[in-house]
N, C-alpha and C positions, 0 to 999 in steps of 0.2 A: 687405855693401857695403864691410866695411872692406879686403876683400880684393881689391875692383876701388879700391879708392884707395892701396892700397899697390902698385899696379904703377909700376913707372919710366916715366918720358913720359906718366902719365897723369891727368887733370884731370877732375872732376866738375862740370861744367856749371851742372846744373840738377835738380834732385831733386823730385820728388811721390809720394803716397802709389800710384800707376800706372806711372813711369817713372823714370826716370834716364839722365840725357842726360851720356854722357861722349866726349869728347874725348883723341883716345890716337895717339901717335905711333910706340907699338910695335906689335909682330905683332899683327896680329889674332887668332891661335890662341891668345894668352894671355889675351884677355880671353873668347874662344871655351871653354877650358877652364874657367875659374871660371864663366862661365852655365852650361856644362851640369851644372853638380853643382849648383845652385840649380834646388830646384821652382818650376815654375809661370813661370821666365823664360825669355825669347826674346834674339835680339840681333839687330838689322836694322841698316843703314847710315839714315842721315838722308837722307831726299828733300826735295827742295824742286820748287815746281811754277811755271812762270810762271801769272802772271792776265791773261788776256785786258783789255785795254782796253774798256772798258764806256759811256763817255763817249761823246756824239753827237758826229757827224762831217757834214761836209759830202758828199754824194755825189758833185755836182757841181757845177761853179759856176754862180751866176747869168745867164739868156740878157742 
């Protein structure tokens, strides 16, 4: 890990014993090459998903 925080432009987030969310404004192929010399890690981009509105609605209105 101290190897993904000594990259330039780049910021660690958020840390759990599962994940580590960093935030990085350089190439991607540099934080590409220190995952793959780490077993057992992956590196995806962050998704995020909209939520549908779940909340009652009027169909239609009143006769």
């Amino acid at each position: 890990m101290n190897q993904l925080r000594g990259l330039q432009d780049t910021v660690v987030v958020d840390a759990s014993p599962r994940m580590l969310l960093v935030e990085s404004d350089s190439d991607a192929e540099a934080l590409r090459s220190i995952v793959d010399d780490l077993p057992d890690w992956i590196i995806a981009p962050e998704q995020s998903y909209s939520l549908p509105d779940v909340r009652p609605g009027i169909e239609r209105p009143p006769d």
